[in-house]
N, C-alpha and C positions, 0 to 999 in steps of 0.2 A: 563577419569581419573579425581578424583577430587581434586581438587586445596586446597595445604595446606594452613592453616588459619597461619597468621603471629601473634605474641606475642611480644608483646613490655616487652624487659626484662634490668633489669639492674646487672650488674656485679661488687661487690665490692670486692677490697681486706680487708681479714681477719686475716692472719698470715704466716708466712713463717718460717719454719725451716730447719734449714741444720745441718744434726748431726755426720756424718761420714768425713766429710770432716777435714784433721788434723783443729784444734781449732783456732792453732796463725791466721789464714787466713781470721776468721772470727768475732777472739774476738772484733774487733771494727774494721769494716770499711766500707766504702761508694761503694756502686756498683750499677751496671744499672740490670733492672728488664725492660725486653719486654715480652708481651702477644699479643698473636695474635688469635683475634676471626676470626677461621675459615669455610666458608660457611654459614654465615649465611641467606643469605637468596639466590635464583636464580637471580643467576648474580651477585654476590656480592663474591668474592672467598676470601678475607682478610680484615679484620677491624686492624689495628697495634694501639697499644697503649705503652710508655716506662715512665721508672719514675727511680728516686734514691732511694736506698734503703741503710738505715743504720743499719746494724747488729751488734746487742752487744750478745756476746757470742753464736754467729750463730742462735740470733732470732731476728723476727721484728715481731711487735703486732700493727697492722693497727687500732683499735678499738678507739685509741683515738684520732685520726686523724677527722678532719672533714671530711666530704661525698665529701665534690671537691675532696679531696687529695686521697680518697680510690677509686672512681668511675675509672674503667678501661672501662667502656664501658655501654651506652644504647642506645639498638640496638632494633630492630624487627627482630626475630628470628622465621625461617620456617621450621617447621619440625622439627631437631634435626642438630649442628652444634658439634665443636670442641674447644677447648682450646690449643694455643701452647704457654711453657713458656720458658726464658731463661734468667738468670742472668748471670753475667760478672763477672771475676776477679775484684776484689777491684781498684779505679782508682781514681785516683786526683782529687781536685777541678778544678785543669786546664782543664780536661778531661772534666768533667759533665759539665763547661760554656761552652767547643767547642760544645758539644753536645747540647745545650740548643740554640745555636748560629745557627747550624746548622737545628738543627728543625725548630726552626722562619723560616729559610729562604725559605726552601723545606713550610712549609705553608704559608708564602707570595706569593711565587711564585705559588704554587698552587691556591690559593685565587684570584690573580690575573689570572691566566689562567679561575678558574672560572666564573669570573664575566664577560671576556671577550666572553665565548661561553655561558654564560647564562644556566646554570644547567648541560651542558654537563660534564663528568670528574667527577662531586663532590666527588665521593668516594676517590679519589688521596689525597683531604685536609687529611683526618685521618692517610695517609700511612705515612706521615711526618718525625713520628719519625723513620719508618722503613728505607726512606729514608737517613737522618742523619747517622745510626749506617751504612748502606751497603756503603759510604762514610767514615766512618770511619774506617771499615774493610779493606780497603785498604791501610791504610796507617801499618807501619812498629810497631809501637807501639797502635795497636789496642785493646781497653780489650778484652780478650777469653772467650770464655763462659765457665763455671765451673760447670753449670749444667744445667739440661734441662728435660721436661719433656711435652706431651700430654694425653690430656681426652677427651672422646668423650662423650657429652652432648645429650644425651638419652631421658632424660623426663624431661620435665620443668615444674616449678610450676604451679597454676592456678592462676588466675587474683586477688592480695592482699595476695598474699603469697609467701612466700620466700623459700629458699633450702641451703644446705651447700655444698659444694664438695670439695675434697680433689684433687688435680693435684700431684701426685708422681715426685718425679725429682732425675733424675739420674745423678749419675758422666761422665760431658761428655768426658772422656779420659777411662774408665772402665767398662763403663754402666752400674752398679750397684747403687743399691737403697741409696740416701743417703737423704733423707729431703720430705720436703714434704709443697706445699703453698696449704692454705686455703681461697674459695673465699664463696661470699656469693651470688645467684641468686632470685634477686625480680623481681615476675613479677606485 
């Protein structure tokens, strides 16, 4: 069998819309945005990456953002992988520094497990923020996700060229099409 060739790729956000969802919920407010690069390579079953996002009038336009702030991910990607997306109910600043609080920690602590077994685990540093929110899901006032959506990443550019993709997201209480984020993939 011949062994897939790996691609070093990177993953920006580009835009997010949400248009069916009633308006007041998103004409201004602050919520969490998780993406999860799925399989990307063997042995590697989950990359998590999470961030805030501020919607005014159910859009957010990544573009003028610097490249720290849009980059969800650059990985080596084998074969062909996935995209899993999910945003949150609008939530508090108190919310996004527990969240911000708790990520450091779950990446200390991983950081520190790392250095202890010397390369063993490293992939757990990136899971951090996945971490953080399944800790917060537990608690009684947890943001809900409001919508949600997967794409399954088929063909990738060639080496200095990029790609657009659309991730469709659904209402997650009706699962119906309501928005839609747009990423950018450089390879």
């Amino acid at each position: 069998m011949a062994k897939k060739e790996k691609i070093a790729l990177e993953i920006l956000l580009e835009g997010i819309e949400i248009s069916s969802l009633p308006m007041r919920r998103l004409l201004r407010s602050r919520n969490l945005l998780s993406v999860d690069l799925i399989w990307p390579r063997t042995g590697v079953a989950r990359k998590s990456a999470a961030r805030q996002v501020v919607f005014r009038k159910g859009k957010t336009d990544f573009t003028s953002e610097e490249w720290a702030k849009r980059l969800v991910f650059r990985e080596e990607i084998e074969g062909h992988a996935a995209l899993a997306v999910s945003v949150s109910e609008s939530v508090t600043q108190q919310k996004l520094r527990r969240f911000a609080r708790l990520t450091a920690k779950y990446a200390l602590r991983m950081g520190a497990d790392f250095m202890e077994k010397a390369m063993v685990g490293y992939a757990d540093i990136a899971s951090s923020p996945l971490d953080a929110l399944s800790q917060m899901v537990g608690e009684k006032d947890a943001p809900k996700s409001i919508v949600q959506g997967v794409v399954d990443i088929n063909s990738l550019p060639n080496a200095g060229e990029e790609m657009r993709m659309e991730i469709p997201l659904k209402n997650s209480d009706h699962d119906e099409d309501v928005g839609v984020l747009r990423v950018i993939i450089r390879a």
